[in-house]
LOFIKE-215253 format. One line per 8 residues: number of its first residue (from 1); their letters; for each residue x, y, z of C-alpha. Coordinates in nm, 4 decimals, padded with zeros to 6 digits. Example, Ala and Ser with C-alpha at 12.3 -4.5 7.8 and 13.67 -1.06 7.14 Angstrom:
BEGIN
1	AS	01.2300 -00.4500 00.7800  01.3670 -00.1060 00.7140 $
# end
This chain:
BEGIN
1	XXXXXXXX	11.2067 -18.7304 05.7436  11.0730 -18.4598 05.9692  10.8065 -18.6515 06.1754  10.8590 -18.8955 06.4768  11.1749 -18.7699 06.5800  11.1306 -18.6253 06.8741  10.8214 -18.8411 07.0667  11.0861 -19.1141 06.9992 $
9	XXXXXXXX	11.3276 -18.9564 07.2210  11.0349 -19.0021 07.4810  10.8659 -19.2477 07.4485  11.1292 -19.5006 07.2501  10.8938 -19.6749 07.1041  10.8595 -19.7788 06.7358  10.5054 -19.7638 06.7251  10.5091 -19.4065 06.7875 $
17	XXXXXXXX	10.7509 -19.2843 06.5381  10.5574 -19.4407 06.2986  10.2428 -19.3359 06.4170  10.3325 -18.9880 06.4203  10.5757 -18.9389 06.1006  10.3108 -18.7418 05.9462  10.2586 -18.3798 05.9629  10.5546 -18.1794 05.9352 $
25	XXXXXXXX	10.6054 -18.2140 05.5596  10.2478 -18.1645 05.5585  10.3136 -17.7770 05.4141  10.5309 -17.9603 05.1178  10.2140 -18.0265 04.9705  09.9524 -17.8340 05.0435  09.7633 -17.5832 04.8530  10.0176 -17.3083 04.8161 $
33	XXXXXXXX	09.8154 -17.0918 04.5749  09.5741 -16.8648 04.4120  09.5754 -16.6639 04.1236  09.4679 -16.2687 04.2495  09.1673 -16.2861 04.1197  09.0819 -16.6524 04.3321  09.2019 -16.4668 04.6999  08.9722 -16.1982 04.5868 $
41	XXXXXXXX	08.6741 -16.4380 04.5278  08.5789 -16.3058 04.1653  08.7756 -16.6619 04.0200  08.6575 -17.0003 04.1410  08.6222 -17.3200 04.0102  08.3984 -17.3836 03.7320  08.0387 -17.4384 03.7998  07.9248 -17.8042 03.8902 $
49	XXXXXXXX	08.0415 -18.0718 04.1357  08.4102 -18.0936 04.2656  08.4296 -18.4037 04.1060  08.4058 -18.2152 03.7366  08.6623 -17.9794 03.9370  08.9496 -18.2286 04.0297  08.8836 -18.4065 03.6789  09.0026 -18.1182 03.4429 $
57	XXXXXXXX	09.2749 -18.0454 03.7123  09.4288 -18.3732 03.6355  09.3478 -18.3204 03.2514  09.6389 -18.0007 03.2858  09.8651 -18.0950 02.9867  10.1842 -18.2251 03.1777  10.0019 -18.3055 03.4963  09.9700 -18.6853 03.4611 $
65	XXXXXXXX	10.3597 -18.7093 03.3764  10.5158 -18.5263 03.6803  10.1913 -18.6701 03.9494  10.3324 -19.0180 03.9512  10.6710 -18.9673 03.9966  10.6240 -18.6916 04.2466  10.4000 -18.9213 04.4244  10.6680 -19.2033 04.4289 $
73	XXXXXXXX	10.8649 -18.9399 04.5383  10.6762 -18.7739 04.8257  10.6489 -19.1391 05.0022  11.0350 -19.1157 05.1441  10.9257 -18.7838 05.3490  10.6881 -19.0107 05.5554  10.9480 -19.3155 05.5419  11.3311 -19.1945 05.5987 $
81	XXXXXXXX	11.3171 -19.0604 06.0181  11.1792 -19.4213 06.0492  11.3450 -19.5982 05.8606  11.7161 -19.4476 06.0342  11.5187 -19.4900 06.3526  11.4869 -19.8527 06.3681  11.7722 -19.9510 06.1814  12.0126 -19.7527 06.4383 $
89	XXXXXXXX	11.7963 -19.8749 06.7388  11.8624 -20.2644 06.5924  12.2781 -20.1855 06.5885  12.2491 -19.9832 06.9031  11.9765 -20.1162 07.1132  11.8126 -19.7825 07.2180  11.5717 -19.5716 07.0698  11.7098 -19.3083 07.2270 $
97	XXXXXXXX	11.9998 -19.2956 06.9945  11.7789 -19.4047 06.6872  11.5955 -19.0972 06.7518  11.8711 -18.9004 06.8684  12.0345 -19.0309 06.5150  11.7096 -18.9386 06.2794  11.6600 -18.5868 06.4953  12.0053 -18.4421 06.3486 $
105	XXXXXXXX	11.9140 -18.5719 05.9652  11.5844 -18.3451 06.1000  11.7779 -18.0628 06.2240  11.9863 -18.0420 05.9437  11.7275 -18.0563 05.7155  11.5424 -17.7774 05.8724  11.8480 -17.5771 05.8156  11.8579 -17.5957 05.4612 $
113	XXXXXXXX	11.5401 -17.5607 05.4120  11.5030 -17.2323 05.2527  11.8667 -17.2154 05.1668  11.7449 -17.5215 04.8919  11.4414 -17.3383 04.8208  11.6386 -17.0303 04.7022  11.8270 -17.2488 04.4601  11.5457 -17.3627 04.3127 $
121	XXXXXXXX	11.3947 -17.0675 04.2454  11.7533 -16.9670 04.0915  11.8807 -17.2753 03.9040  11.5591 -17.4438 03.8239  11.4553 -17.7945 03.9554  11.6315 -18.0234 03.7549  11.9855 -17.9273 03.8702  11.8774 -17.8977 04.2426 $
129	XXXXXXXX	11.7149 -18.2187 04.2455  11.9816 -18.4351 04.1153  12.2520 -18.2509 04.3617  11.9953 -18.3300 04.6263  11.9478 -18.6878 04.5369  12.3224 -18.7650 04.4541  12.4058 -18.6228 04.8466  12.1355 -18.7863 04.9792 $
137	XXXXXXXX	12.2059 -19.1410 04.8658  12.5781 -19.0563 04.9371  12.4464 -18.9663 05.3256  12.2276 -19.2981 05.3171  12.4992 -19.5141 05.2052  12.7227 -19.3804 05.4709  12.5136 -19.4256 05.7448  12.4301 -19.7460 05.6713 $
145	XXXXXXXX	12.7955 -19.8497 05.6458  12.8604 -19.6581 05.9494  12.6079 -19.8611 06.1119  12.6946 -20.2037 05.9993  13.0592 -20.1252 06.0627  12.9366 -20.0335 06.4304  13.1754 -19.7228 06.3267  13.2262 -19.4272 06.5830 $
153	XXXXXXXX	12.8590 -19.2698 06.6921  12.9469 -18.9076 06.5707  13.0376 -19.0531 06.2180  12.6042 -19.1769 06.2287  12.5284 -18.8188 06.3411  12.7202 -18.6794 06.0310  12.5887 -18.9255 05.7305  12.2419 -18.8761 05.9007 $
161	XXXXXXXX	12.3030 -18.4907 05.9279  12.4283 -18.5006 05.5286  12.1675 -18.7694 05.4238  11.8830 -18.4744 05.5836  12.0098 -18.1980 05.4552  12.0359 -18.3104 05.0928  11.6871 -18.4561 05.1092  11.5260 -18.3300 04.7903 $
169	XXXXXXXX	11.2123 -18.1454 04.8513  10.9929 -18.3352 04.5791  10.6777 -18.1423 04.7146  10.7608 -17.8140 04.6943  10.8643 -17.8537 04.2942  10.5135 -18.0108 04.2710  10.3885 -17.7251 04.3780  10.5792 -17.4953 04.1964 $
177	XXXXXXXX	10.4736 -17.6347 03.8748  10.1214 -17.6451 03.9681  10.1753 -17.2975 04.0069  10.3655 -17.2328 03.6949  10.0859 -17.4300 03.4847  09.7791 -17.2641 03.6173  09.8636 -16.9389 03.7436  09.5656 -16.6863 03.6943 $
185	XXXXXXXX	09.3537 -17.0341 03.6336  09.0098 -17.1288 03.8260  09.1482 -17.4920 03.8670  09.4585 -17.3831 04.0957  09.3067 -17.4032 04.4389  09.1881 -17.7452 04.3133  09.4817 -17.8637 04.1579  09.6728 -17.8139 04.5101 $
193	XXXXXXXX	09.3895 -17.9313 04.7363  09.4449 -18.2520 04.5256  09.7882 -18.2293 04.6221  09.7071 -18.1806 05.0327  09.4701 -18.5278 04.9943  09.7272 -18.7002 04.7996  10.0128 -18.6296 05.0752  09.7548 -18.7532 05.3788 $
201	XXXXXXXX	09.8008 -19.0397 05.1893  10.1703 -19.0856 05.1627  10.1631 -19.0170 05.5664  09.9511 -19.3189 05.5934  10.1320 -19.5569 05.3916  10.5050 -19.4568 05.4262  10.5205 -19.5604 05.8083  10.3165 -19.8981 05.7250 $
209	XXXXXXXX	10.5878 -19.9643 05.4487  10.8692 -19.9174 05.6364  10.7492 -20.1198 05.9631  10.6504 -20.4357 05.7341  10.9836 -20.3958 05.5416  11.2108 -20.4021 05.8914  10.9880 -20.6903 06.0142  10.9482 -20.9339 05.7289 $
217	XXXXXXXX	11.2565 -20.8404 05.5545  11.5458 -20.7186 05.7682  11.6133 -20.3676 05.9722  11.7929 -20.1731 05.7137  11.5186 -20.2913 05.4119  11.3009 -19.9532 05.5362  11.5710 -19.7247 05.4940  11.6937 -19.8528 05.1354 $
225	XXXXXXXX	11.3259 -19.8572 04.9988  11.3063 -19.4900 05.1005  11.6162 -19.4112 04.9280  11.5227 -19.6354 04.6138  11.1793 -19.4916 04.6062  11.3425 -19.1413 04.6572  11.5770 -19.1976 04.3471  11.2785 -19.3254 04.0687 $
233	XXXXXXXX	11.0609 -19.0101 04.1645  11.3057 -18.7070 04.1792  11.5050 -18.8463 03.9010  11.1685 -18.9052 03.7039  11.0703 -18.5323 03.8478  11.4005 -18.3530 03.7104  11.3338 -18.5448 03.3689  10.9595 -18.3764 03.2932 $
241	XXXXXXXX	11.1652 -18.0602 03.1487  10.8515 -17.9341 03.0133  10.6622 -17.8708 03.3180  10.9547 -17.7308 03.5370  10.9728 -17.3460 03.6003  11.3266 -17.3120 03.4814  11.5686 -17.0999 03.6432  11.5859 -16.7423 03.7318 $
249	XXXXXXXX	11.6541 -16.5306 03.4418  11.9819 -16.4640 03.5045  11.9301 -16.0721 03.4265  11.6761 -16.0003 03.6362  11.7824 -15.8955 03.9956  11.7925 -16.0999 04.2937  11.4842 -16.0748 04.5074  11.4726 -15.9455 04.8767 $
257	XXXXXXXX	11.5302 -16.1201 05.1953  11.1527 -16.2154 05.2429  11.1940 -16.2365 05.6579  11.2394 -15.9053 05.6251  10.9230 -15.8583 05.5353  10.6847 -15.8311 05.8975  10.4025 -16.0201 05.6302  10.6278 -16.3184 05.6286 $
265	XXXXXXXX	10.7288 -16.2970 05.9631  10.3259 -16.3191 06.0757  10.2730 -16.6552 05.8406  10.5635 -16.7963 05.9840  10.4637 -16.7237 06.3543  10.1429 -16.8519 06.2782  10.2628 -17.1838 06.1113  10.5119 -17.1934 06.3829 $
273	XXXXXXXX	10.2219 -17.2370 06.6254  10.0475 -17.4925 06.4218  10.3370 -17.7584 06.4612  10.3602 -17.7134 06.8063  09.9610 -17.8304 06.7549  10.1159 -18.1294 06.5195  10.3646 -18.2043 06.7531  10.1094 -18.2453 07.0616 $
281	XXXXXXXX	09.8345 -18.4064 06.9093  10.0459 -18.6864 06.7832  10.1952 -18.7711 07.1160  09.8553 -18.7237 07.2766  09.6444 -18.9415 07.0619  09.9512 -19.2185 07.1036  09.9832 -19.1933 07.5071  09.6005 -19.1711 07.4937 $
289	XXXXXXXX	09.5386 -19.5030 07.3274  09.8294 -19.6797 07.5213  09.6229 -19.5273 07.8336  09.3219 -19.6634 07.7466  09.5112 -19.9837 07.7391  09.4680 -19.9954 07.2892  09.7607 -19.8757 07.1947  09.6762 -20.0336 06.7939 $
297	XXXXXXXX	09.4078 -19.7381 06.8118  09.6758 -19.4744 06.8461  09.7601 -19.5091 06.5091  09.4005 -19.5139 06.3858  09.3410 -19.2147 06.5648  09.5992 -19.0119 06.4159  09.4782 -19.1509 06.0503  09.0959 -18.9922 06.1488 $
305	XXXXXXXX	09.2244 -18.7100 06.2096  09.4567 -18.7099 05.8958  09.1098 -18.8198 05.6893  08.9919 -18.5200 05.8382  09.2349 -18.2455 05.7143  09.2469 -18.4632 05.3370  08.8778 -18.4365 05.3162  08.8664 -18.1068 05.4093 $
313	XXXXXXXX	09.1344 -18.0063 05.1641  08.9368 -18.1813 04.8932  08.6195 -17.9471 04.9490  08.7862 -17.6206 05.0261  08.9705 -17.6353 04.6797  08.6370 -17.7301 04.5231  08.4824 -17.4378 04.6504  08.4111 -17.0907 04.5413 $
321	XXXXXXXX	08.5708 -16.8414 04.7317  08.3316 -16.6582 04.9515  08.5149 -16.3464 05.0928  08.8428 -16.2215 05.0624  09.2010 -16.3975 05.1222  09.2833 -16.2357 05.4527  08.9544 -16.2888 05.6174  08.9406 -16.6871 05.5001 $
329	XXXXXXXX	09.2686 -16.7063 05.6768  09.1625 -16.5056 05.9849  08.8565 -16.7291 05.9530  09.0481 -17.0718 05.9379  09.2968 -16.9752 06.2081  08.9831 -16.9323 06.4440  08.8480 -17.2561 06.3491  09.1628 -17.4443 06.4053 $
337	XXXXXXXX	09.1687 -17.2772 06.7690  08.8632 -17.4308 06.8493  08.9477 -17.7684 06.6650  09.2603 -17.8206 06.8576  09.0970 -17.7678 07.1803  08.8676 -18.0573 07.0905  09.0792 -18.3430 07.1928  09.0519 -18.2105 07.5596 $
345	XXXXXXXX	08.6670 -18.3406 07.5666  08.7831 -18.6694 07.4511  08.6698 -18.9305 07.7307  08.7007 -19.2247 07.5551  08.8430 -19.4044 07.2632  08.4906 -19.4030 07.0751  08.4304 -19.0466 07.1554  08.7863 -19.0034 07.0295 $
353	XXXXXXXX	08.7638 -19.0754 06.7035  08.4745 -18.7829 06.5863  08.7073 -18.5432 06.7720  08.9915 -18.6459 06.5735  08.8340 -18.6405 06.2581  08.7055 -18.2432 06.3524  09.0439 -18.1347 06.5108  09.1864 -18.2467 06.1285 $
361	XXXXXXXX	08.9458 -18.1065 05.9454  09.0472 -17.7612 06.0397  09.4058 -17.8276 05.9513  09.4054 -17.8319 05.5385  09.1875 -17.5384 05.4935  09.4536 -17.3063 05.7507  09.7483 -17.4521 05.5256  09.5544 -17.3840 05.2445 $
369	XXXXXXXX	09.5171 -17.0098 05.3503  09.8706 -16.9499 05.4625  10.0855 -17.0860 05.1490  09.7952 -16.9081 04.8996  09.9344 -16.5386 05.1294  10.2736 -16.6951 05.1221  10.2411 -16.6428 04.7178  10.0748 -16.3345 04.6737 $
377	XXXXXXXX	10.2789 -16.1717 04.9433  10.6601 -16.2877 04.8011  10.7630 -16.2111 04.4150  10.7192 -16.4742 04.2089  11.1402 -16.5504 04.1691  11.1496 -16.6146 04.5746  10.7952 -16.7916 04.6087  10.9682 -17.1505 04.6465 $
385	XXXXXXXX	11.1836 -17.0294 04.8905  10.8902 -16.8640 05.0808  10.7470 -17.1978 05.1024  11.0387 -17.3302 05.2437  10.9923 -17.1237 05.5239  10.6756 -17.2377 05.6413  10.8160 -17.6089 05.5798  11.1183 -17.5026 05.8508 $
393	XXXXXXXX	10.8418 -17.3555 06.1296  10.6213 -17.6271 06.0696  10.9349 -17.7948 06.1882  11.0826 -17.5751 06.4635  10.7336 -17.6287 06.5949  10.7218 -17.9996 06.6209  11.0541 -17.9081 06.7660  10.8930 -17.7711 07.0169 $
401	XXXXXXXX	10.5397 -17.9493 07.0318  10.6451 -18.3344 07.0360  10.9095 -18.2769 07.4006  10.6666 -18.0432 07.6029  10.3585 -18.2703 07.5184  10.5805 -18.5696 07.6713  10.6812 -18.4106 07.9743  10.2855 -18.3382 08.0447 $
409	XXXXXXXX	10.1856 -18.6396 07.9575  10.5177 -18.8252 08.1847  10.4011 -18.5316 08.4743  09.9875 -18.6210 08.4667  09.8938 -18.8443 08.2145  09.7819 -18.8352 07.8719  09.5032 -18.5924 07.9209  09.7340 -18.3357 07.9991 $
417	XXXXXXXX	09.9336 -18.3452 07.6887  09.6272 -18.2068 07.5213  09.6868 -17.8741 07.7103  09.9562 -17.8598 07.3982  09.7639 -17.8553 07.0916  09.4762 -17.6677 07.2663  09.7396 -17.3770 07.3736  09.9019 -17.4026 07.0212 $
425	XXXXXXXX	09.5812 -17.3368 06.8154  09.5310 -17.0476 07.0877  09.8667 -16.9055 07.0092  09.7884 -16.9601 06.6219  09.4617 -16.7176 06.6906  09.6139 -16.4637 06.9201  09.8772 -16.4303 06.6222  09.6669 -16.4004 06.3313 $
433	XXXXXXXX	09.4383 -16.1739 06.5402  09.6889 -15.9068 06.6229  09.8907 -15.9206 06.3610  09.6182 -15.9323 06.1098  09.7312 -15.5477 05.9643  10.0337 -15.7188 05.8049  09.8756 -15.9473 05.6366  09.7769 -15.8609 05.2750 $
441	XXXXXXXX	09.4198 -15.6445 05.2184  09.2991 -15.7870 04.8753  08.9306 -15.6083 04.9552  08.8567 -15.3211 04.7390  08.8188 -14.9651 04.8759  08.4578 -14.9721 04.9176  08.4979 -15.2898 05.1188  08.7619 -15.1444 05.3556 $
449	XXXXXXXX	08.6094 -14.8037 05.3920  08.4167 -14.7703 05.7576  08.0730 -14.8202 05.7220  08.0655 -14.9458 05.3463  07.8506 -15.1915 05.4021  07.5818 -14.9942 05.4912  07.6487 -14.7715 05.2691  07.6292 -14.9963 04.9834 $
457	XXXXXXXX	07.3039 -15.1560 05.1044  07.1342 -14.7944 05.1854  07.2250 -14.7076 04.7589  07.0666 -15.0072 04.6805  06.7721 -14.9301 04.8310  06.7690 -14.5657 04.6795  06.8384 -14.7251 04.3247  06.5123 -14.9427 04.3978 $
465	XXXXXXXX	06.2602 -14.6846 04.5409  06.3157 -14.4669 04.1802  06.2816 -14.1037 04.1657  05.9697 -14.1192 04.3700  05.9373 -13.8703 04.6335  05.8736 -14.1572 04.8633  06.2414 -14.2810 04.7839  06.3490 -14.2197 05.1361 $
473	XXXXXXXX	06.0962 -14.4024 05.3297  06.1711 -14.6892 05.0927  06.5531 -14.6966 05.1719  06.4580 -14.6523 05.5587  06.2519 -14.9540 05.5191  06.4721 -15.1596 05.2991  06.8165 -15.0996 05.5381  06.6622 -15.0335 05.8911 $
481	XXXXXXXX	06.6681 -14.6391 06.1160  06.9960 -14.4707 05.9794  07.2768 -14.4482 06.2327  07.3980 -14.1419 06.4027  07.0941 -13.9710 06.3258  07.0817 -13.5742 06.4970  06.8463 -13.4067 06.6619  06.8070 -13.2278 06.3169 $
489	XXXXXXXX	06.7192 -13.5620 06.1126  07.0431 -13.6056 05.9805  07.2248 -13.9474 05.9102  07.5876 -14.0121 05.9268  07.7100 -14.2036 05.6163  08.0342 -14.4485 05.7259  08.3149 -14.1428 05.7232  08.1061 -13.8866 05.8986 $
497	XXXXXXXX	07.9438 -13.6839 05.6135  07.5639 -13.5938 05.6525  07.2708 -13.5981 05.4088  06.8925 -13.5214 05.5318  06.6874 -13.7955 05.5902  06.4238 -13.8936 05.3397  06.6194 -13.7190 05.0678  06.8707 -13.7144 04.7918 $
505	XXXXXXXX	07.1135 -13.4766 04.6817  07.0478 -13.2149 04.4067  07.0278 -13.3656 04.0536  06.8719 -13.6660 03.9242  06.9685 -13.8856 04.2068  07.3456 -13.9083 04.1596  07.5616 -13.7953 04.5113  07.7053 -13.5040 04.4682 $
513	XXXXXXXX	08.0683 -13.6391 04.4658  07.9864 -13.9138 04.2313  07.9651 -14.2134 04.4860  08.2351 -14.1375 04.6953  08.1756 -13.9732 05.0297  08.3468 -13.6096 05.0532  08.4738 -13.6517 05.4218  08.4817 -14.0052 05.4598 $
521	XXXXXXXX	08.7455 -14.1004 05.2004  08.5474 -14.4453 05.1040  08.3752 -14.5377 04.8232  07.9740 -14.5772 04.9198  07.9213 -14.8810 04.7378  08.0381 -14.8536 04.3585  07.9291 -14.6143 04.0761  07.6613 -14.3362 04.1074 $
529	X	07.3331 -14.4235 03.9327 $
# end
């Protein structure tokens, strides 16, 4: 329920809420995870196509039982703002006040958040998820009345405000048992890429459910099939007992306030950023199309650039790992910077789509990135709730995103609101760049040591050369002239040591300090040979 809430309160138009009901439960599903040895890049999926990948991901024992009904389950995130939206707005006649309505079931929702997350990771799933459901049908049923009964306007804010908070948060147990069933496993970062494709999915057809349902059927029809659909998969979620992580032993001690933590704080700030990009580019690409006098295309738009982030999800958790956790973050968060400046070049419809397609595809990889630190970073008894975290700033941003995009767009046109997304992916950047030293090092010492890298080339190319007196010239050749070299023909070695050029320490070519450098504090490259 956590997208189109506020570009209604601008725009008050149905198409747009359910045009952009999309992203902000968009970190409910994606790829929260790797085992150590995956951030590190010495675990990756098994050799062979992703296909073969995703195929023995779904063959998990339990997986096939808890993927439908979370599924079924998942579809109510992309249908319940819209569904209170235009069922208020047909009592009420406004938008304003449909939107107004669906914001606080937002708001409230954003506020328990983590507070649910923690009591998952305490009581288990199955007792969280039935108290969840059980207030949230109580909230629905209440608003509804409220509505029918054309009952005091606070009373709607208050069932809306229950109905959101109590929303059970379906994808963050998928993940969790993802988590819990292939921890340490190759087939993680596939299993929850799967789970970032499947949820572009549910973003796509939840508004297109609800908007047929109101129109063919009657206004409150979207609102009860979310709740109904709601009901069969958390109830059928909370039944797979076998799969769930259980409770918190109730022995062991409770965990630390993770905000506390400035490594948290960073992933937040960063994810922060990236809804105020979410919020933007789905007014944008709405005002855009209306602009260009198609407003059909906005919502075809926004579905590019959600095939974007889906497909790109798909590869990156088919993938090997190629360098270490922090710097495919770092790497990501750059990308996205120049991806959500993209949009900005757009200067037509057709040129449009491509752009939206590239913006998205930098999105699922970033997400990817940040809930894989958000687990290695928080203990494994507060890891749901860490995810919850990044669920509320993806939601504080849209918050934020969604208004100051309208106002642009109101003040010069839908160009403008592009400035929004474009400055969001910048402030993602600037955040991941300088706060980078908080962020977990999972590089070994020779890879953090200065100058390692040449260090490990330049005993590679002494192992090569031999014994032979011509060793030296050999290594010279292999790694290029040797840096900081003296007027005495000495060569600085990363930490500041010296050795003389064209020749090797006393012995039978083993450094002196058995491959680590005596000043430099860094291991040179690995063992001694």
């Amino acid at each position: 329920m956590l997208r189109g809430l506020f570009p209604l309160l601008i725009w008050g138009n149905p198409v747009v809420s359910a045009s952009v009901v999309r992203h902000a439960c968009r970190i409910m599903s994606d790829p929260p995870s790797t085992s150590p040895a995956l951030a590190s890049g010495s675990g990756a999926p098994a050799s062979g196509a992703g296909g073969h990948v995703y195929r023995r991901t779904l063959a998990t024992p339990g997986a096939a039982q808890f993927m439908v009904p979370a599924f079924v389950g998942r579809l109510p995130i992309a249908m319940h703002a819209l569904g209170t939206v235009l069922v208020v707005q047909d009592r009420a006649g406004s938008y304003a006040v449909g939107g107004a309505v669906a914001a606080a079931g937002a708001l409230s929702e954003a506020v328990c958040v983590p507070r649910v997350g923690r009591a998952l990771d305490r009581f288990g799933q199955t007792r969280v998820l039935l108290a969840g459901l059980a207030g949230h049908l109580l909230g629905v049923a209440a608003l509804l009345a409220a509505v029918r009964a054309d009952a005091p306007r606070p009373l709607w804010f208050l069932a809306a405000a229950v109905a959101g908070g109590c929303l059970p948060p379906v994808g963050t147990c998928v993940r969790a048992r993802w988590s819990a069933l292939l921890t340490g496993s190759a087939l993680l970062p596939a299993a929850l890429a799967l789970e970032a494709a499947i949820d572009e999915l549910v973003f796509i057809l939840g508004p297109t459910l609800v908007t047929a349902l109101v129109t063919l059927v009657d206004p409150a029809a979207g609102l009860l099939a979310s709740a109904v659909l709601l009901g069969i998969g958390a109830l059928g979620l909370a039944l797979q007992h076998g799969t769930d992580p259980g409770p918190r032993s109730a022995s062991a001690a409770p965990p630390e306030r993770i905000m506390r933590r400035p490594d948290t704080r960073t992933l937040v700030a960063i994810v922060f950023a990236i809804g105020i990009g979410f919020g933007g580019i789905d007014v944008a690409m709405v005002a855009f199309a209306r602009e260009e006098g198609l407003a059909a295309v906005g919502g075809l738009l926004l579905g590019m650039f959600a095939a974007g982030s889906g497909i790109s999800g798909l590869i990156s958790g088919a993938r090997r790992p190629d360098r270490p956790l922090r710097a495919r973050l770092l790497r990501s968060v750059a990308l996205l910077t120049v991806g959500f400046a993209l949009p900005l070049a757009g200067v037509g419809v057709a040129a449009m789509i491509p752009l939206a397609v590239l913006a998205g595809a930098t999105v699922a990889p970033t997400m990817i990135n940040s809930n894989a630190i958000m687990e290695r970073i928080v203990p494994p008894q507060a890891r749901t709730e860490g995810f919850a975290w990044l669920t509320m700033a993806v939601v504080a941003g849209l918050a934020v995103g969604s208004p100051l995009a309208g106002r642009l767009i109101d003040a010069g046109g839908a160009r403008l609101g592009y400035v929004v997304p474009a400055g969001a992916g910048l402030l993602a950047g600037l955040t991941a760049l300088l706060r980078r030293q908080h962020l977990p090092d999972d590089r070994s010492p020779a890879d953090r040591s200065p100058g390692s890298g040449f260090a490990r080339r330049w005993f590679a190319a002494q192992r090569f050369a031999g014994d032979s007196s011509g060793g030296g010239v050999v290594a010279r050749l292999a790694v290029g002239p040797l840096p900081g070299r003296g007027a005495d023909g000495t060569a600085r070695l990363g930490g500041g040591g010296r050795r003389r050029a064209g020749t090797r320490p006393s012995g039978s070519g083993r450094h002196s300090s058995g491959g680590r450098h005596s000043s430099g504090g860094g291991d040179l490259g690995g063992p001694a040979t």
